[in-house]
VODODO-307053 format. One record per residue: y, z, x of N, C-alpha, C, O in turn. Coordinates in steps of 0.001 Angstrom, whole numbers, padded with zeros to 6 digits, always signed. Layout:
BEGIN
YZXYZXYZXYZX ...
END
This chain:
BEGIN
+026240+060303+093351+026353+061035+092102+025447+062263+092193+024231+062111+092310 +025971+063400+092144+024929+064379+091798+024627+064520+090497+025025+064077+089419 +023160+065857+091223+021946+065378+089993+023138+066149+088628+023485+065635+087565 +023472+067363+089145+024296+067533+087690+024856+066713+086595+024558+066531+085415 +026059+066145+087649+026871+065150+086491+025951+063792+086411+026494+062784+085959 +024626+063727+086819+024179+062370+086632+023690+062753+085186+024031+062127+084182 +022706+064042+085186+021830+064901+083821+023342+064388+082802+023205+063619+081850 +024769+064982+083220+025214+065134+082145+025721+063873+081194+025878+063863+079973 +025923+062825+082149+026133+061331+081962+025045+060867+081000+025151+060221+079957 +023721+061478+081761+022478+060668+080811+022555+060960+079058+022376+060308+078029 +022960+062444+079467+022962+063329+077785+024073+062492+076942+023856+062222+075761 +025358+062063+077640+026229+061433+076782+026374+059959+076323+027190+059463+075546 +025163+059288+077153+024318+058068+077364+023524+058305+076091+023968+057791+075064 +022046+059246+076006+021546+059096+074772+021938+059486+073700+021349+059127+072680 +023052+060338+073646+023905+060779+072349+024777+059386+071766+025375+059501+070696 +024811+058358+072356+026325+057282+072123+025598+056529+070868+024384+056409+070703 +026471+056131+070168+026127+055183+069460+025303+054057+069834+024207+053809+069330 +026093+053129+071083+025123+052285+071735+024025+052465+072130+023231+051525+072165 +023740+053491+072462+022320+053906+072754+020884+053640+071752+019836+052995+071727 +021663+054620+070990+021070+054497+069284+020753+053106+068919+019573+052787+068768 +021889+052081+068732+021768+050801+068204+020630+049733+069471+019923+048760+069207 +020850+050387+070734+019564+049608+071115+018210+050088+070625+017427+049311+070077 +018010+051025+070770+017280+051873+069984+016266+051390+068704+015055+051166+068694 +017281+051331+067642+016652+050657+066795+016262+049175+066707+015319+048576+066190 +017577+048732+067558+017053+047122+067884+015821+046807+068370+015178+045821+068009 +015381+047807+069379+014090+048040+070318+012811+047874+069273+011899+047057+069153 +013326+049378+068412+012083+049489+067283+011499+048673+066245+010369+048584+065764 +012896+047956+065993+012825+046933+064653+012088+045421+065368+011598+044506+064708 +012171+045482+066674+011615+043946+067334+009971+044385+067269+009100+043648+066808 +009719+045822+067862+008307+046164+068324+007941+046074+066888+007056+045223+066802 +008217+046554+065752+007559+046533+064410+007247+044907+063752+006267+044549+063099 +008432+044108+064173+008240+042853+063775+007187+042418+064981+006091+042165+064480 +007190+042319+065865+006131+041974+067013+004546+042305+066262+003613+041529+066057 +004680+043776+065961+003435+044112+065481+002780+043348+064325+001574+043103+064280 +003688+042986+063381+003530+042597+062146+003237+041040+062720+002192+040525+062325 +004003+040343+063529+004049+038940+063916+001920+038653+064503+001074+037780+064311 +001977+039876+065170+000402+039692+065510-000373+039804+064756-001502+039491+065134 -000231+040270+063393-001053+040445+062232-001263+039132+061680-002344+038721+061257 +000171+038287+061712+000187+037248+060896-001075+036052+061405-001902+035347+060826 -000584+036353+063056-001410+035286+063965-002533+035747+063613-003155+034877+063004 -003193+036863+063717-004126+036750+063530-004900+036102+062629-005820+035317+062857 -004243+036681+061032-004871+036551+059866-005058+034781+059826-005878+034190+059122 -003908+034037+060929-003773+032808+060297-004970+031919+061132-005101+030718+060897 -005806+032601+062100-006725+031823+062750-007737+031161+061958-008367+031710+061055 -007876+029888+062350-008965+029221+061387-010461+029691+061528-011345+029604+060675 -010561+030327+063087-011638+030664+063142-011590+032107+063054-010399+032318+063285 -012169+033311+062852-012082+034508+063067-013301+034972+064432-014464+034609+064254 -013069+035506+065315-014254+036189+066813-015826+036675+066451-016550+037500+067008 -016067+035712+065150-017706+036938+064145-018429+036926+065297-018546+038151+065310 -018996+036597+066247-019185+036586+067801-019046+037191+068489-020025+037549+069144 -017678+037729+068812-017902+038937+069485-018259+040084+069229-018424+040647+068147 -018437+040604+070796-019983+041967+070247-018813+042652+069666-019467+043541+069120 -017528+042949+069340-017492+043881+069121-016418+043269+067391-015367+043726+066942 -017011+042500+067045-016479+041730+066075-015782+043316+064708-014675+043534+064216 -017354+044149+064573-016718+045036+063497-015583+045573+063461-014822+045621+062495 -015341+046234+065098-014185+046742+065550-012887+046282+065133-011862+046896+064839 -013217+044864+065184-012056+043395+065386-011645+043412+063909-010478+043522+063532 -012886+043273+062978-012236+043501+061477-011537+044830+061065-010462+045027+060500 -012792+045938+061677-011492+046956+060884-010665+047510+061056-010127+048352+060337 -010236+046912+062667-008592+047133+063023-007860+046028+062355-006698+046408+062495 -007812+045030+061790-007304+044170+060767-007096+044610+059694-006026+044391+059127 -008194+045439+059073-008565+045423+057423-007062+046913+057447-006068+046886+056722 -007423+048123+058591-006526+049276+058937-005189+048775+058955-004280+049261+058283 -005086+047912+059639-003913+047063+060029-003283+046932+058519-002556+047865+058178 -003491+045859+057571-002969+045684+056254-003047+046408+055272-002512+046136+054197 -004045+047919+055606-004029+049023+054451-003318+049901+055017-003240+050698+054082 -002640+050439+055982-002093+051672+056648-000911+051368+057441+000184+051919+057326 -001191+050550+058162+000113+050812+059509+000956+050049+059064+002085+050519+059205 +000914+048102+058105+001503+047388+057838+002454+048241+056957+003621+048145+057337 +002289+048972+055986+003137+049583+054921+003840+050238+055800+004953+049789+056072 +003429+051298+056373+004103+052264+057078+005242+051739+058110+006397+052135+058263 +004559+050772+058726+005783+049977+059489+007073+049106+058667+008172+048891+059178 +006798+048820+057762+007595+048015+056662+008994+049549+056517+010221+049626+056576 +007804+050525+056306+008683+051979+056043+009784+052676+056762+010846+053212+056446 +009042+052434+057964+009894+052769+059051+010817+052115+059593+011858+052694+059901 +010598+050416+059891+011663+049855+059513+013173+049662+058578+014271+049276+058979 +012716+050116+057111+013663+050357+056497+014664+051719+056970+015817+051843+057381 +013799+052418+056736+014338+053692+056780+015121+053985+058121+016061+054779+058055 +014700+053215+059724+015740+052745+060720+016945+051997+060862+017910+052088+061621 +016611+051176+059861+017672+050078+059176+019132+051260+058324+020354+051135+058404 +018393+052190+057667+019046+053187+057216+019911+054264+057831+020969+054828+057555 +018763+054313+059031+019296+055303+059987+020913+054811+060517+022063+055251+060515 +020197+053684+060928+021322+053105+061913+023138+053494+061372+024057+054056+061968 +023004+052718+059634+024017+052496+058782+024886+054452+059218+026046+054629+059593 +023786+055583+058974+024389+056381+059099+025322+056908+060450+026344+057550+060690 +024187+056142+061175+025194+056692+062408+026328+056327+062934+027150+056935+063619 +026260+054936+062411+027807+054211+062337+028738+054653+061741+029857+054211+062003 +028569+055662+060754+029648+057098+059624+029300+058222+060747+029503+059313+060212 +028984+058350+061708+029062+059300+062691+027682+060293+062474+027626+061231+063269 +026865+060218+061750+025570+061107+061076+024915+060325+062010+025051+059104+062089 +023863+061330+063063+022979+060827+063815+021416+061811+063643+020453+061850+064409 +021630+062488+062422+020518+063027+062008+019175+062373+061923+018075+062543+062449 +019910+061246+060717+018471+060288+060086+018109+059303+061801+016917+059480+062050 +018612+058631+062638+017821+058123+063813+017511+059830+064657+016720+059619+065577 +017811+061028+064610+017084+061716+065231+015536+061954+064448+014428+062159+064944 +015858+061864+063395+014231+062327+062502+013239+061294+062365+012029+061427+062181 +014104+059974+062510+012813+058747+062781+012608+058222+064059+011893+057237+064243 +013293+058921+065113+012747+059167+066225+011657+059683+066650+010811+059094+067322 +011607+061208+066152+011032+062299+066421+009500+061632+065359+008309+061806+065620 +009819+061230+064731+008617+060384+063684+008032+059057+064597+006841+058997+064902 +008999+058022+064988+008658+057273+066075+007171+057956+067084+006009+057556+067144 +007757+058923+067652+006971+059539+068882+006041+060096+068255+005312+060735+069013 +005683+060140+066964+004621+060773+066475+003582+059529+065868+002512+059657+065273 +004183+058522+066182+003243+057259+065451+002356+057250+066225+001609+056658+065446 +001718+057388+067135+000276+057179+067852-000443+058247+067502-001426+058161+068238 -000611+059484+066644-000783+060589+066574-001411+059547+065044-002535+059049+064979 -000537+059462+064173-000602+058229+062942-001540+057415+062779-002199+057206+061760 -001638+056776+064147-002554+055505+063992-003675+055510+065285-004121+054592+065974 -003915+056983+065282-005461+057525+065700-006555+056367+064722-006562+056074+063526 -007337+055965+065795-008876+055533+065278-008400+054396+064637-009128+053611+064030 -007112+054281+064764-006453+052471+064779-005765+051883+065979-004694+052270+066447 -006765+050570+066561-006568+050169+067439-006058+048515+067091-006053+048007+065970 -005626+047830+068423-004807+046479+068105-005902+045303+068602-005575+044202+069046 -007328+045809+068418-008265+044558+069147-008412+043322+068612-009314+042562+068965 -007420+042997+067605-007394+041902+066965-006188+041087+068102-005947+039879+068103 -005750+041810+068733-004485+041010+069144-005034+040735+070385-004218+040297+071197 -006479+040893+070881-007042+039844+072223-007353+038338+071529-007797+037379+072161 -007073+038339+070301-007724+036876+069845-006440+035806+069065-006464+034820+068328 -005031+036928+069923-004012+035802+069463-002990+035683+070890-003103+036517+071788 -002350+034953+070943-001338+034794+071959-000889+035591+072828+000126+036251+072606 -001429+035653+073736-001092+037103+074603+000003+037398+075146+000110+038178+076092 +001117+036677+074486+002652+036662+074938+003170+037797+074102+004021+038667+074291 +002255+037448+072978+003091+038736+071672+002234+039437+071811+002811+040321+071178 +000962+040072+072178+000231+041168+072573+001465+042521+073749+001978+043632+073612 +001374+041433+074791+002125+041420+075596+004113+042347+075247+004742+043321+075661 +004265+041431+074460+005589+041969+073845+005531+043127+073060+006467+043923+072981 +004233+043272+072354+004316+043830+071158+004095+045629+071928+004494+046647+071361 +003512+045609+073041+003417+046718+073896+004735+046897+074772+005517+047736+074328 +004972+046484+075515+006571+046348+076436+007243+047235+075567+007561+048374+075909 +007550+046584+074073+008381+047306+073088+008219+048406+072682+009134+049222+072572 +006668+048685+072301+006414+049987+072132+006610+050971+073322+006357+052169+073188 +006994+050526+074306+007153+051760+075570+008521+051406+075733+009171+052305+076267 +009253+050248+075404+010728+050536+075595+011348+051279+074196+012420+051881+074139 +010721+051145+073473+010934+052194+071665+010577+053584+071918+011155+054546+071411 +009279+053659+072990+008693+055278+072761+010051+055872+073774+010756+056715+073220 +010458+055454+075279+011197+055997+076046+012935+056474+075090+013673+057455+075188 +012978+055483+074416+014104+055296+073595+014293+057032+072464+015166+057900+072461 +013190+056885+071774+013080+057771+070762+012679+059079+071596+013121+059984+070888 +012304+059450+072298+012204+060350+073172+013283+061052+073805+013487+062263+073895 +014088+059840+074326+015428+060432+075014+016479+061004+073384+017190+062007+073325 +016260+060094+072383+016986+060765+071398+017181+061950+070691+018150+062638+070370 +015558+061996+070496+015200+063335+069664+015112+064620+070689+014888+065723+070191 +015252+064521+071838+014927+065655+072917+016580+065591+073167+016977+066744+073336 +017567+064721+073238+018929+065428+073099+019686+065618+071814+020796+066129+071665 +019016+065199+071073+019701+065395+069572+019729+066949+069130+020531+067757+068661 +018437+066893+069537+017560+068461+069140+017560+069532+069846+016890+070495+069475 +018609+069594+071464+018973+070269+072153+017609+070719+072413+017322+071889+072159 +016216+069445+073176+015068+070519+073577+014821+069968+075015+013656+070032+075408 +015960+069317+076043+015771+068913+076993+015808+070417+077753+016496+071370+077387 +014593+070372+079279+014287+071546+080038+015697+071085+081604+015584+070256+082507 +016717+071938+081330+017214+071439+082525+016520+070647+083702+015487+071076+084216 +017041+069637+084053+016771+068918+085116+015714+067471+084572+015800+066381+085137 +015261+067596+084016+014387+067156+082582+014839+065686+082763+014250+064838+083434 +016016+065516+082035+016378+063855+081851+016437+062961+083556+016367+061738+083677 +016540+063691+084405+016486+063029+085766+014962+062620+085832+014672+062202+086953 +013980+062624+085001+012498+062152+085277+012703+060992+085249+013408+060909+084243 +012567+059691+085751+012279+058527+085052+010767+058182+084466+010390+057198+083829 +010151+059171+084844+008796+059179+083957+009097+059202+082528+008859+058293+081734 +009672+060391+082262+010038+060652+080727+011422+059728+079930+011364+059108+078868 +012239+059844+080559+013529+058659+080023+013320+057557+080387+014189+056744+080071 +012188+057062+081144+012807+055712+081341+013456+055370+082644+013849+056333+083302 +013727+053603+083369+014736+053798+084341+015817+054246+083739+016152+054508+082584 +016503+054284+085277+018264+054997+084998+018396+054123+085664+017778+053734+086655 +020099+053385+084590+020913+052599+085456+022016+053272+085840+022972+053221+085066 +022189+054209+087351+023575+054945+087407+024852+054209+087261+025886+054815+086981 +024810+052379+087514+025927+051775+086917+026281+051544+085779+027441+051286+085458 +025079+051623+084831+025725+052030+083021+026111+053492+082915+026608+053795+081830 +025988+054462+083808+026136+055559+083580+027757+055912+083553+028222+056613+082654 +028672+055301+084740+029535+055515+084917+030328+055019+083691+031529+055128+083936 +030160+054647+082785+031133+054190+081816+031190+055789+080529+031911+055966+079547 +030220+056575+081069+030597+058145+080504+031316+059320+081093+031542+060479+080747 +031589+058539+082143+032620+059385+083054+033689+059737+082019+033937+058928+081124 +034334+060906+082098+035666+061969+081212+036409+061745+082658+036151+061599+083853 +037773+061834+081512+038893+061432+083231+038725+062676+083647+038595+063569+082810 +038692+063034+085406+038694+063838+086502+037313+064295+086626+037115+065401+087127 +036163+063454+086161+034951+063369+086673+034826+062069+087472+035174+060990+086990 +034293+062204+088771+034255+061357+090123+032711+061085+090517+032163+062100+090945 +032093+060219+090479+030723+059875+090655+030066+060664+092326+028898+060490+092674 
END
């Protein structure tokens, strides 16, 4: 496959509906993940007052249920929303909570997840995976939605993510040949 029609496959890859709907599936698991580690936490009988860095430990908790919990509740909906539109063919609202997506670490500066070394490190674990399979996701969206990909650009797998060139071929237009 050349790099051309591979770039152009990818573009009609993150434009598809399916794309999108993993997409949010991605986002809506990492937000529940996040929220799921809050719960564990809060539900420990013991809390870490012990460790040296115990303050830290509370007021990424206390941050946790005054700031990011709402906001994630928010963003969730409003993805939940997105989605509905793009299924009527409107792929605006998942480009703008994309582009919002990739701006959540910017958000939750000087909020960190050190509560989640003191719960199950399966959902620590998950709750990150997701956030980098959500950030690659919302990235590839809002950079082709928004027509701000730099030719040659989507061939990074740094920036998109792997490429599967065998999901690719199912964007082949008849008398395009891999």
């Amino acid at each position: 496959m050349t790099p051309d029609l591979k770039e152009k496959l990818l573009l009609r890859l993150f434009s598809s509906f399916e794309y999108t709907e993993q997409f949010v599936n991605d986002f809506v698991q990492f937000i529940d993940t996040g929220l799921l580690a809050l719960e564990h936490y809060d539900a420990l009988p013991v809390k870490p007052t012990n460790a040296s860095n115990y303050a830290e430990i509370k007021k990424d908790a206390d941050l946790w249920h005054l700031k990011v919990k709402p906001n994630f509740l928010g963003m969730r909906q409003g993805m939940i929303e997105a989605l509905a539109e793009a299924k009527q063919g409107d792929f605006s609202y998942v480009r703008a909570d994309a582009g919002n997506f990739r701006g959540l670490s910017r958000d939750m500066d000087g909020i960190r997840e050190a509560f989640m070394d003191y719960i199950e490190p399966e959902i620590k674990q998950q709750y990150f995976e997701l956030w980098k399979k959500a950030d690659y996701g919302a990235t590839n969206i809002y950079l082709t939605f928004s027509d701000f990909w730099d030719p040659g650009q989507p061939l990074k797998e740094k920036i998109t993510g792997p490429i599967d060139e065998q999901r690719l071929l199912k964007y082949l237009q008849p008398g395009e040949q891999p």
